[in-house]
Every structure is written in C-alpha cells, then in structure tokens.
N, C-alpha and C positions, 0 to 999 in steps of 0.2 A: 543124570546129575547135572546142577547148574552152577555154575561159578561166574563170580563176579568180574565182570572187567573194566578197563578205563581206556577213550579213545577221548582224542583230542583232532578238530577240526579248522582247518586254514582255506584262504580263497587267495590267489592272488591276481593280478593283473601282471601279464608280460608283455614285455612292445619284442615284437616279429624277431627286430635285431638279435635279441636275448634270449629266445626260445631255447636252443640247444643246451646251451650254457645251464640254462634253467634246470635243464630237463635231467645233466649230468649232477648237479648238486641236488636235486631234489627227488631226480628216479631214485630204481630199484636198488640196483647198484651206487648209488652217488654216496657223496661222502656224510648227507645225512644218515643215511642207513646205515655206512659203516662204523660210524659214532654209535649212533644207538646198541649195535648189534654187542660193543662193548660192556654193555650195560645188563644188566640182571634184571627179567621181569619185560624185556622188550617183545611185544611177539612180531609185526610188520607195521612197514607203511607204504601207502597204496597214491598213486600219483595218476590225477584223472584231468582230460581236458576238455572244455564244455566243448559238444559239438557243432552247438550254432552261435560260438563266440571263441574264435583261438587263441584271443589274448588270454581269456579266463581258466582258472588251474585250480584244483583246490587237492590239498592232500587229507586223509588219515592216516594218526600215527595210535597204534593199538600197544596196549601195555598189560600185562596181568594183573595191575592194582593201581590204583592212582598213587599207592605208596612206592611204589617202584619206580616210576615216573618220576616223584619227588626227589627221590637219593638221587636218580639220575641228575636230574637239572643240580642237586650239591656237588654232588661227587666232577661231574663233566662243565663244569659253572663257564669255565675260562674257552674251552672249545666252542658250546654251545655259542658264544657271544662272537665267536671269531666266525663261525659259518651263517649267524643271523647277519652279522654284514656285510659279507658277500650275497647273502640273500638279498640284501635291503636294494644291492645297487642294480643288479638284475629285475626289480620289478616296479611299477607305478603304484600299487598298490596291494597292502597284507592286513588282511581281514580277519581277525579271530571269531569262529563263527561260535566254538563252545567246546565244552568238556563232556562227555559224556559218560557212562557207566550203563554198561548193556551187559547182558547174561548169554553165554554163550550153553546152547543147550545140545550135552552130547545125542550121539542115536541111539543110546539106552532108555533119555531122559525124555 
C-alpha cells in the first residue's frame, strides 16, 4: 500500500565559525526537531553536509500530509519565527529548494 507524503527542502550556507551552532539547532536532536516532534503528522528531518563543500548544508523535513505541515506552521506560528532567526544569523545563505509529495511504498506494496 502507498501513501502520500509531503517533504520540504533547504540549502544553506555556513561560515566555519557557526558550524556547530548550526549543527545543534538544525541536527537530529536540535531544537528544530524538538518543535516539530510537537506537532501531529511530523514524521523526521535529516541534516546533510555536502562533501566537497563544508559550508554547504541542506536539510529535509518529512511530514505525513502537506496538511499537517500547514496546521503546524498555524498552530507553532510564533516559535517557528523565533528559531528562523536564530537560523538566519548562523548562516550566509537559505535557499528553498521546494516542496515535495513522494509516496512512500510499504514491503507489501
């Protein structure tokens, strides 16, 4: 069986000094994830660094509907805006690369 899902994709740019910093609000554990996790419909987000460029970072963040996704960004309006700018000063650059909807296909399917 397949079900529909919704990811959303970022790029950023870090200078060296900010790395760790970065790496605490945007890893596994950071406080983006622990926001999220509050959230209904969140399933992960995955925090990757290019390997032949260290500045360069790009996360996805997976969701079980784009609707879920939505209530979040309502419901969590005011945090979201407080951890995007601590984001903001941590990096050179935040690229939104897109939105996606992929079908995740179990091992029955």
């Amino acid at each position: 069986m397949a079900a529909d899902h919704f990811a959303y994709i970022w790029t950023y740019r870090v200078l060296p000094q900010n790395e760790d910093e970065f790496c605490r609000l945007y890893g596994h554990d950071g406080e983006w994830v622990r926001l999220f996790r509050r959230a209904s419909g969140y399933l992960d987000t995955t925090l990757y660094n290019d390997r032949d460029d260290s500045e360069r970072y790009f996360t996805i963040d997976r969701w079980m509907s784009e609707e879920a996704y939505r209530r979040f960004r309502i419901e969590f309006a005011d945090e979201f805006e407080r951890l995007d700018g601590l984001g903001e000063k941590l990096t050179q650059e935040e690229i939104k690369l897109g939105e996606f909807g992929y079908r995740y296909l179990s091992d029955s399917g």
